[in-house]
C-alpha positions in Angstrom: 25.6 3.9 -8.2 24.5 5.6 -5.1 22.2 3.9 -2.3 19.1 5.2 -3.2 19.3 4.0 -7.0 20.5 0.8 -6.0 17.5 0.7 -3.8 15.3 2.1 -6.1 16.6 -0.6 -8.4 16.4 -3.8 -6.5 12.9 -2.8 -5.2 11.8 -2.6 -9.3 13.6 -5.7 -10.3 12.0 -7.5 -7.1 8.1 -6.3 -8.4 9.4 -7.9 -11.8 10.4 -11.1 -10.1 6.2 -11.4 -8.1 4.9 -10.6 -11.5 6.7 -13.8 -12.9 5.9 -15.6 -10.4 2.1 -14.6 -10.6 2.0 -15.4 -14.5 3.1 -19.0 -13.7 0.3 -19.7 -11.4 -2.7 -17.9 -12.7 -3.0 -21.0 -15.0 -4.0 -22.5 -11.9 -6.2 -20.3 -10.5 -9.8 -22.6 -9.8 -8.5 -25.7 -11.1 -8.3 -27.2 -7.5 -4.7 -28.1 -7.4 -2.9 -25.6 -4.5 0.2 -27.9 -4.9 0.8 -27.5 -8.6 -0.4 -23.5 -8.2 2.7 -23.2 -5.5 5.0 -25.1 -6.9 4.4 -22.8 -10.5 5.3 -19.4 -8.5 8.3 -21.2 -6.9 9.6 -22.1 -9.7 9.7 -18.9 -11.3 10.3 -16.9 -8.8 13.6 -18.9 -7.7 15.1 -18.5 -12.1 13.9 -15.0 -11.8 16.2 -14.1 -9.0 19.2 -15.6 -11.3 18.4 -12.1 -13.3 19.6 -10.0 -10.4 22.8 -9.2 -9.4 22.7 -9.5 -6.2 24.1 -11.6 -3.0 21.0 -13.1 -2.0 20.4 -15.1 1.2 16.7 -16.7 2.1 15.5 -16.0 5.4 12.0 -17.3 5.1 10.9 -19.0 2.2 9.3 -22.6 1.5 10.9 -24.5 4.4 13.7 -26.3 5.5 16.0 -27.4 3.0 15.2 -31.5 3.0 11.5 -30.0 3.0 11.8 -27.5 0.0 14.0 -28.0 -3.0 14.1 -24.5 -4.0 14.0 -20.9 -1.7 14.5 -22.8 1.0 15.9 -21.1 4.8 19.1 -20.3 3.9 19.7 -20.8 0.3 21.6 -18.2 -1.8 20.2 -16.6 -5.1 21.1 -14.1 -7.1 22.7 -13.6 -10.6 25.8 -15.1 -11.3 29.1 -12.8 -12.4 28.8 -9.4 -11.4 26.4 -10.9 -8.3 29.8 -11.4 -7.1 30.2 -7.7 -6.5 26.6 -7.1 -5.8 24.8 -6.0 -2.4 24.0 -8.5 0.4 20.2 -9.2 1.2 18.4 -10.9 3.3 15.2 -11.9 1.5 11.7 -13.2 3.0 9.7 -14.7 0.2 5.6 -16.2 -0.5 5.9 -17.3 -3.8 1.8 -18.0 -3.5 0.2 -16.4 -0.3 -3.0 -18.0 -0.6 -2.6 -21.4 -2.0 -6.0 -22.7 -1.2 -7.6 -18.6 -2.8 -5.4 -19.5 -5.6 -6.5 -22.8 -6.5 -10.4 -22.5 -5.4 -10.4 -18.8 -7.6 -10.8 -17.0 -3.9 -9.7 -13.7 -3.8 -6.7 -12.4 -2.5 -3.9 -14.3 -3.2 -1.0 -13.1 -3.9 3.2 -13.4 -4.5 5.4 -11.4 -2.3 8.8 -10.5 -1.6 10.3 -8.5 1.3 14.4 -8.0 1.5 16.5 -5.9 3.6 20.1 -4.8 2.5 22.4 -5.9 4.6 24.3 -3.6 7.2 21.4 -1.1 6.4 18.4 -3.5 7.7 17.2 -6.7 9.0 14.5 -9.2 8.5 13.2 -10.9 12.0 14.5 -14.9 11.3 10.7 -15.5 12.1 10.2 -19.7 12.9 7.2 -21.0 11.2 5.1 -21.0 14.2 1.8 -18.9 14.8 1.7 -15.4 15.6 -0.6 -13.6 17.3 -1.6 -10.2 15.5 -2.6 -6.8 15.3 -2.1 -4.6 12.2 -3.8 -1.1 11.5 -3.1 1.9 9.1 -1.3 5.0 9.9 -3.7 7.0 11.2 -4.0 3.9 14.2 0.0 4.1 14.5 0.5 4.1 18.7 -3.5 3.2 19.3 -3.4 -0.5 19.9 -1.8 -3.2 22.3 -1.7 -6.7 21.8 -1.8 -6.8 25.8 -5.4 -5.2 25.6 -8.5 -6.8 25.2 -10.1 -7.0 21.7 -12.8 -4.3 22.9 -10.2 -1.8 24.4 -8.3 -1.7 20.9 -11.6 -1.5 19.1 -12.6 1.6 21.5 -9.1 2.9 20.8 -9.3 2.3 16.8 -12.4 4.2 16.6 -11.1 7.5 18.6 -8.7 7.6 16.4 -11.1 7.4 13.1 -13.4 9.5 14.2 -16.1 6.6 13.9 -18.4 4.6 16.2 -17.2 1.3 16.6 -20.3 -0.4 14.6 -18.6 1.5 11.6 -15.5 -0.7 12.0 -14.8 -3.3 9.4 -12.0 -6.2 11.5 -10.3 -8.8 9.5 -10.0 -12.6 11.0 -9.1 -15.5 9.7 -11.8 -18.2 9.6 -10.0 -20.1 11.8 -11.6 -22.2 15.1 -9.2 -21.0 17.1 -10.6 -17.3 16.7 -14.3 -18.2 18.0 -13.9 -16.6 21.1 -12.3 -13.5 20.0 -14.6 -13.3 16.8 -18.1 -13.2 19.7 -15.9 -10.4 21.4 -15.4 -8.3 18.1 -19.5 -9.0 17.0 -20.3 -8.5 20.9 -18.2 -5.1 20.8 -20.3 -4.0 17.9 -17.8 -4.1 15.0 -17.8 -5.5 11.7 -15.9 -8.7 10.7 -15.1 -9.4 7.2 -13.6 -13.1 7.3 -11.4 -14.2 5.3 -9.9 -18.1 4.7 -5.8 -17.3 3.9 -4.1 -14.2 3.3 -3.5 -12.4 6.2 -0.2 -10.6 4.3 -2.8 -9.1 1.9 -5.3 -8.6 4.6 -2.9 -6.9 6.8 -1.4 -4.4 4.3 -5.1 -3.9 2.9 -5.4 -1.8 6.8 -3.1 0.6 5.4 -4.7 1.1 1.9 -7.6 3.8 2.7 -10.0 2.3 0.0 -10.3 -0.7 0.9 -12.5 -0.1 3.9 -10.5 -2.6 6.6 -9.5 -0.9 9.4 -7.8 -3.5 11.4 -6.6 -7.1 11.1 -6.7 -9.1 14.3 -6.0 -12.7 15.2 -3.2 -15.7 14.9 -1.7 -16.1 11.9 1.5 -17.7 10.7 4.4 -15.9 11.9 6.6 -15.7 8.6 3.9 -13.9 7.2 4.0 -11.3 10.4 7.3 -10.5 9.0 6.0 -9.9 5.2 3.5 -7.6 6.3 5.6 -5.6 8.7 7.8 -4.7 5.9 5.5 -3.8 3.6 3.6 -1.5 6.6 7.0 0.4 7.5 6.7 2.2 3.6 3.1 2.2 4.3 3.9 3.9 7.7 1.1 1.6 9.1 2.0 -0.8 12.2 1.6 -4.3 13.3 2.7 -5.9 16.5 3.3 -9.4 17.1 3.6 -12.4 19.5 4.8 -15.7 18.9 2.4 -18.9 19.9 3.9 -21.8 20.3 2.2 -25.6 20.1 4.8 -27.5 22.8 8.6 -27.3 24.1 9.9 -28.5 20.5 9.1 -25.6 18.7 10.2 -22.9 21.8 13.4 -24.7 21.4 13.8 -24.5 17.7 13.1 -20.9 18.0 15.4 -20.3 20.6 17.9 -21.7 18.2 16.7 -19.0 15.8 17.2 -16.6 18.1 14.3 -15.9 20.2 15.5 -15.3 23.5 12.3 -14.1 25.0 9.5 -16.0 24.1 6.5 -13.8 25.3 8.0 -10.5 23.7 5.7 -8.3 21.5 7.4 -7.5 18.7 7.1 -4.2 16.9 6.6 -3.3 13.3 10.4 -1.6 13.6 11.8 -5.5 14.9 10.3 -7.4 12.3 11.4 -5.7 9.7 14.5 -3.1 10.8 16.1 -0.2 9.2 15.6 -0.2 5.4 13.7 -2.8 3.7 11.9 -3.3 0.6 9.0 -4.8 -0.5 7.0 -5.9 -3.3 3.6 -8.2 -4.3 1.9 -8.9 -7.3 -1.9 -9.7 -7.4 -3.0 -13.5 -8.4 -6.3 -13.7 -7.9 -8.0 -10.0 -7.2 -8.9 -9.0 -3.4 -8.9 -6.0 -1.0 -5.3 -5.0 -1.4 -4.2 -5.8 -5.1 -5.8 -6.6 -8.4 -5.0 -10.0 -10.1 -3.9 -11.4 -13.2 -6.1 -10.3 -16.0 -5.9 -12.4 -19.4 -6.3 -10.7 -22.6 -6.3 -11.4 -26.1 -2.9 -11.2 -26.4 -1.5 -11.6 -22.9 -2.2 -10.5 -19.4 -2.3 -7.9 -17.3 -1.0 -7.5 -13.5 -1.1 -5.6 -10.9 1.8 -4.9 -8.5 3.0 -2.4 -5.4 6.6 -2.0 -5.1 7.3 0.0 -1.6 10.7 1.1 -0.2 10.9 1.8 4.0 13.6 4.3 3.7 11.6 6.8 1.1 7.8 5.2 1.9 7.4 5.6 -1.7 4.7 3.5 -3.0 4.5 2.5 -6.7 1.2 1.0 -8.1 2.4 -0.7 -11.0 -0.5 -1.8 -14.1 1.4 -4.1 -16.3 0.6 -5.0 -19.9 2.5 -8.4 -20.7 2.6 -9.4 -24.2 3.4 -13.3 -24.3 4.9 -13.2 -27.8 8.0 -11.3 -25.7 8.1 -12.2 -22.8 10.2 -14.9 -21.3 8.3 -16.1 -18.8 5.0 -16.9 -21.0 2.8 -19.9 -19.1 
């Protein structure tokens, strides 16, 4: 099997692997119980990667291991047998981005994957600390600089549209933290469209023309910088990043992850190197993916599988008939 239909391959069987994972929590989806909802999509995303044959290795996932029982930092998955044999990959994973949109019916949540075969591409070992952000689409590739102001990248976003800045629609997390920089974007002129979790969704929805977001700024969760990046290299739109951290304790356990430079800016490119793959399936519907629809019979879902190396992307519509599948909730 040659590289690009193993690719092509691993990048299907990891869409398959979100859509399991969003079946087992749409049950969950408004009942009030994040908890349950998460633990659901762990669940069965961590049995579904037992189906492929692969050398898995988690990079980013639920937590330490005493803290999560299963996709924890560093645990291995993958098939057993011929996994033996199969590729090596480094594997980021959300089982549920959006717990809270998940269990109070919000939109936007969503399960995600991103992996990188190794020798070919890398995943930054992110350390669950914030992130400062700045994600746009491809035709802002090169605009923006998380050392300028909010204002000069809104002034800089808009040359490159083609648009006033009033016409610009910015996404921020409804987050104290963001007032200041929330009166800049309103003072500027721009749009805000705030959301309350899923900035993974929210920054990849920059890159999808339709959905009418034309920027996602703020501090997020760094892990989920990582996500995002990956899923932006196929969709040849950029993010840029900045670590943010609380005290001494956590620039020490990142500095035992690797981070040598604490103030760097990273680049779409050093989040996620070389060739990665990526894939998300909706939960609950929002600017970026549709979610799980129940029918009479089953569901459907909607899911994006995206490969860096071709930037193919695949919208994927789903029927799922219960009666056959093995993963029925």
């Amino acid at each position: 099997m040659n590289t690009y239909t193993m690719d092509r391959n691993i990048a299907f069987e990891l869409g398959r692997i979100c859509e399991r994972a969003a079946l087992a929590c749409a049950p969950y989806v408004g009942r009030g119980d994040r908890h349950t909802a998460d633990g659901a999509a762990t669940d069965a995303m961590r049995k579904a990667f037992d189906d492929l044959y692969i050398r898995g290795t988690i990079v980013i996932g639920e937590g330490e291991r005493d803290e999560a029982p299963m996709l924890y930092i560093g645990e291995k998955v993958g098939g057993k047998g011929e996994a033996a044999e199969g590729p090596e990959l480094e594997i980021a994973v959300d089982p549920l981005e959006g717990t809270n949109l998940c269990a109070n019916g919000w939109p936007g949540a969503i399960t995600v994957i991103a992996a990188a075969v190794k020798g070919e591409g890398k995943l930054l070992h992110a350390p669950d600390v914030y992130m400062e952000k700045i994600a746009v689409g491809e035709a802002c590739r090169g605009a923006t600089d998380l050392q300028l102001s909010p204002t000069e990248n809104l002034n800089r976003i808009a040359v490159r549209l083609e648009k006033p800045v009033k016409e610009l629609t910015i996404m921020i997390l409804d987050r104290p933290r963001h007032e200041k920089l929330i009166e800049e974007v309103r003072k500027a002129g721009a749009r805000i469209k705030l959301i309350t979790d899923g900035d993974v969704a929210g920054a990849l929805a920059c890159a999808k023309r339709e959905s009418g977001i034309d920027c996602l700024m703020g501090i997020g969760a760094a892990p989920e910088g990582v996500l995002a990046a990956a899923g932006l290299r196929a969709l040849r739109g950029e993010i840029q990043g900045r670590l943010i951290f609380k005290d001494d304790a956590e620039k020490e356990r990142a500095k035992s992850m690797g981070v040598t430079d604490p103030d760097h800016i990273y680049t779409t490119e050093e989040l996620a190197q070389g060739n990665v793959m990526f894939a998300a399936t909706g939960v609950t519907t929002g600017d970026f993916l549709k979610g799980v629809r129940y029918t009479k019979h089953g569901a459907w879902t909607n899911t994006v599988v995206m490969r860096s190396r071709t930037h193919t992307i695949r919208w994927q519509e789903v029927e799922h008939h219960f009666d056959n599948e093995p993963y029925k909730s």
